[in-house]
N, C-alpha and C positions, 0 to 999 in steps of 0.2 A: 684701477687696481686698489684693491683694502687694501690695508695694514699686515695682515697677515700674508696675503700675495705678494708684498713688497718684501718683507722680511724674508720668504723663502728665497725671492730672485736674488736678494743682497747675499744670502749666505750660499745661493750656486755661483755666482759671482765670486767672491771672494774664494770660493772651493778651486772654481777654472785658474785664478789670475794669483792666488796665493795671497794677497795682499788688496785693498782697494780705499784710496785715497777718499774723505769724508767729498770734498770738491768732486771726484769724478761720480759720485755717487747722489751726491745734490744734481748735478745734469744727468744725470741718466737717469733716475727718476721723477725727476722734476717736480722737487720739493724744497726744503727750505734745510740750512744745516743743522737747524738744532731737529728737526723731524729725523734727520739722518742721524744724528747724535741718541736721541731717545731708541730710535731703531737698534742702533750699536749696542747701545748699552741693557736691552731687552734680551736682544743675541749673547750677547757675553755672559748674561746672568743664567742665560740655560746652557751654556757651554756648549754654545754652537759654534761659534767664534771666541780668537783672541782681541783683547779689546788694543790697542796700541796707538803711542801719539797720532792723529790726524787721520787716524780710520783705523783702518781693522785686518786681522790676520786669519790663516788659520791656527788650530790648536795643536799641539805639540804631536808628533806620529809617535813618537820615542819615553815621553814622560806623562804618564796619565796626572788628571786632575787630582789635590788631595782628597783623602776621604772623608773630614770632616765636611768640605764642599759639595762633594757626592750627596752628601746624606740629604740634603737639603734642593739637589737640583732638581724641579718638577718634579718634587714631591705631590703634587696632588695628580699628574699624569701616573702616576708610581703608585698611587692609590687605587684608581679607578682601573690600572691595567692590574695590579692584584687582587681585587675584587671579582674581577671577572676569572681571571685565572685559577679560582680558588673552586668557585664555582664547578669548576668543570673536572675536579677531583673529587672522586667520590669517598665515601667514609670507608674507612678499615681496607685503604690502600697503603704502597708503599712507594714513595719516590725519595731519591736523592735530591739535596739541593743544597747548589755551589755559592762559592762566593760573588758577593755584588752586594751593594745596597739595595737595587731593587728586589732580591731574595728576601732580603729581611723584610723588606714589608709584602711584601709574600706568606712570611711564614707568621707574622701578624694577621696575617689575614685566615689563616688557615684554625684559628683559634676554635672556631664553632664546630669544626668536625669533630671526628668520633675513631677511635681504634687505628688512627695511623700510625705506618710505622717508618722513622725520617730516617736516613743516614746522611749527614751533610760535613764537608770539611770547613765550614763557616762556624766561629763562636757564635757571633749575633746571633744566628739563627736558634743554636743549641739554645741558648739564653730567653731566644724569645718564646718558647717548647717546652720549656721546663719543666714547668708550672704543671701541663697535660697529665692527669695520670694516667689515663686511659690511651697515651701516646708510647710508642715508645720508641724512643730517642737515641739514635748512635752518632758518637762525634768518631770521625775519622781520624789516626794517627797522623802525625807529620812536625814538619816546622813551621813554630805558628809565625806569621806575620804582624809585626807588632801594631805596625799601622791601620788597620784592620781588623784583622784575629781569623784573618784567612789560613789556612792550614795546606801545608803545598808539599811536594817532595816525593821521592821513589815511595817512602811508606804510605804516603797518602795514595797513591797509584796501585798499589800492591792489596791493599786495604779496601779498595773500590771494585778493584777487579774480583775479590768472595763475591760478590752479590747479583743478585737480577731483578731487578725492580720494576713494577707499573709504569712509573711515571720517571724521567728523567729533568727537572726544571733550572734552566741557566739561567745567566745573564751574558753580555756581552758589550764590549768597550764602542766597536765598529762594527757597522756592515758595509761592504764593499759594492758600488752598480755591481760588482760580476757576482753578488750572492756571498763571497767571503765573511766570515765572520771573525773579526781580528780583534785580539785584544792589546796587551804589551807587556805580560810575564808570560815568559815562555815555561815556567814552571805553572805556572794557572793552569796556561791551554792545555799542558800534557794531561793534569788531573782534569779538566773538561772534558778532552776526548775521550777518556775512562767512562766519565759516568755517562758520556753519550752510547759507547759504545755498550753498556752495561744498562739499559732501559728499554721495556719496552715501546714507550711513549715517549719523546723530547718533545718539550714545551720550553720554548724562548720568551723571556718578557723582555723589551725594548722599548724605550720611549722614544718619540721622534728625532729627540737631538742625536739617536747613534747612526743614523742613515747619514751624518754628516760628517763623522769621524774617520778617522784612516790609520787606528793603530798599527806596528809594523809586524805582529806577528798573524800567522794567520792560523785559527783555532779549529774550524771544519767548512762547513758552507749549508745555504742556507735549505740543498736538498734534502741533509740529516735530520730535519726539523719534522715534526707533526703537525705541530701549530707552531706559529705564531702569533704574542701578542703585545698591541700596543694600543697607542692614543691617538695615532692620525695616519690618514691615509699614505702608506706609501707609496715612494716614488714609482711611476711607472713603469721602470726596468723590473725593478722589484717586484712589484705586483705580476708581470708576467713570468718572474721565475719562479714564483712559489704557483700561481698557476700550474704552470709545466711540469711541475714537483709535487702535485697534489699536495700542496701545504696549505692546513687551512687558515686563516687569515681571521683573528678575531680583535676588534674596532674598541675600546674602550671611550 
């Protein structure tokens, strides 16, 4: 077993059992504490796990991570899946795109095209857009989120629902084995399912660590999608619902 196959079985382990002792985890894969300790502490830094005295947890279903920490988690998986994703937009489209950090480097990514035209309830994003003359740019109404500069509420709802757009591009906190896509603002999800509901295309970017989360709200599922994209091979439940779903599956 590498490194990397250890680290997956460590973080289904502690997914099943809620909890798992550094001791029970030095004998079950029979290694040394501090390889289990390095292991911990790799998991915790992508926010696959909580890190806590003498082993590990999982992460909160209730309280998402901050978002100065977001910004920074697998950012180079967060590069590689918006480069691809950007890619497969073509010039003098129009898509919405919501709040996340991975949106923002999305919309970083999106800098080389041509005649787009964005509606998004994300500052970041407006911000990183700006600059576009040949863009042209709608920031969504609402209450902005200070933590963030995510923009949420009936008017952002209301606001989303004028449009019909090419392309529809989320992000999302969780995905669930049964395909859910959960976040943990139940005022996010409402304005999500808007702009799901309002695209011709949904494009999800997700990085590996959210196939490991279990926020409590649940936002739509993963047959609403067109594509999916990320950095590593989803889990095998996964893989055969977006099969089932004709969703196509793009590998960063």
């Amino acid at each position: 077993m590498n490194q990397r196959e250890r680290q997956d079985a460590i973080v289904a382990l502690v997914k099943r059992q809620g909890y798992a002792a550094i001791e029970q985890l030095t004998s079950h894969f029979d290694v040394t504490p501090q390889t289990v300790r390095r292991d911990l502490n790799a998991l915790a830094a992508e926010g696959l796990i909580r890190r806590v005295h003498g082993g590990a947890g999982l992460e909160s279903s209730t309280v998402n991570t901050s978002y100065s920490t977001r910004k920074t988690l697998n950012l180079d998986a967060k590069r590689r899946i918006a480069h691809l994703l950007a890619s497969k937009i073509p010039d003098n489209a129009s898509l919405f795109i919501n709040i996340g950090t991975s949106n923002e480097v999305i919309a970083d990514a999106l800098d080389h095209h041509k005649g787009l035209e964005v509606i998004t309830n994300n500052l970041n994003v407006a911000a990183t857009l700006q600059h576009k003359e040949d863009f042209n740019v709608i920031v969504a109404g609402g209450q902005v989120r200070a933590r963030d500069g995510g923009i949420i509420g009936e008017a952002t709802i209301d606001f989303i629902n004028q449009f019909k757009v090419d392309f529809g591009i989320i992000g999302i906190s969780g995905i669930d084995e049964d395909g859910s896509l959960l976040e943990f603002d139940y005022q996010e999800v409402r304005v999500a399912q808007a702009i799901i509901r309002n695209s011709r295309q949904v494009y999800l970017a997700a990085d590996h660590s959210k196939f490991h989360r279990n926020p409590v709200v649940r936002q739509g599922n993963i047959s609403q999608l067109d594509a999916l994209f990320t950095d590593r091979q989803p889990p095998d439940t996964i893989c055969r619902l977006l099969e089932s779903h004709d969703v196509d599956l793009h590998i960063a």
